[in-house]
N, C-alpha and C positions, 0 to 999 in steps of 0.2 A: 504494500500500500504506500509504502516513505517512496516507495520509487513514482510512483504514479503522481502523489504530489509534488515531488520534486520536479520531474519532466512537467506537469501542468504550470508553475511556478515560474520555471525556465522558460517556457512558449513566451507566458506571458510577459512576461519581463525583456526577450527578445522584440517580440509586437511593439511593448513600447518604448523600447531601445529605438527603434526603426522609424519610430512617427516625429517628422521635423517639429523645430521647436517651433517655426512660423507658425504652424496648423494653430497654436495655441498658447503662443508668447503673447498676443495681443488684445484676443479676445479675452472678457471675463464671466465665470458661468453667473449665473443668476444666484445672487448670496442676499438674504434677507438682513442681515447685518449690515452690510454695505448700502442696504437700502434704506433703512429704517434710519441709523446713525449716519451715513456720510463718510464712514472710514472704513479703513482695509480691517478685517477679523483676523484675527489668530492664525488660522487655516489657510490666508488668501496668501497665493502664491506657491502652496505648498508642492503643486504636481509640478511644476514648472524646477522647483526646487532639487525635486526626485528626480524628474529628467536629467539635471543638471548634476547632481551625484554620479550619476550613472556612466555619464562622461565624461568623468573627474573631471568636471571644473565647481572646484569647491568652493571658492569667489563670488562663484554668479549663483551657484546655489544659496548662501546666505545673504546675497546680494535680494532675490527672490523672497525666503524668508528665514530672518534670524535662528526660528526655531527646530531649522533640519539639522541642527549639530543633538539636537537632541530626541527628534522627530523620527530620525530616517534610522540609528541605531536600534531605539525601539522598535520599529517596524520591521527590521530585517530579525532582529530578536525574536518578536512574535512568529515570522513565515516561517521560521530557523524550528521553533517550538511546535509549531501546528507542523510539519511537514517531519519532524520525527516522535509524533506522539503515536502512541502503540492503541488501540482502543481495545484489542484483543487482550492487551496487558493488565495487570490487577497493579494500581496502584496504591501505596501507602502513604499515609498522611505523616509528618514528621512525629506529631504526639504519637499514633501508634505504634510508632518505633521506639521511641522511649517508654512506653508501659511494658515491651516484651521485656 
């Protein structure tokens, strides 16, 4: 199964490796924060930011948005976590290791 997530992860991650940053440097999606207040949210920028990881240029990634130095590790942390979680596996909780 870890292989099948891994290769679906990969596709996708190649797909948007591949998709120019024009398609979507310029445009902005529709954000109800931006709408309502008039500024950029927390999140604005962020895909452009991941692109821009992807292609080591880590400049214009935080250039994008300050919070992918913090953003994109976690992200890669969790795909890392979900693509080698076992569901067939019994896991243990730490307390239950300390009561054996």
């Amino acid at each position: 199964m870890a292989v099948v997530k891994f290769a679906t992860v990969l596709i996708v991650l190649l797909i948007f490796y591949n998709i120019p940053l024009e398609s979507f440097a310029e445009k902005y999606p529709l954000c109800l924060f931006r709408i309502f207040f008039d500024r950029h949210c927390i999140g604005c920028g962020t895909t452009r930011a991941v692109w821009s990881v992807l292609h080591f240029n880590l400049i214009e990634a935080i250039g994008y948005n300050k919070l992918i130095i913090v953003s994109f590790p976690l992200l890669a942390g969790c795909t890392f976590s979900w693509i080698m979680n076992n569901p067939g596996r019994k896991q243990k909780s730490y307390i239950s290791k300390i009561r054996q």
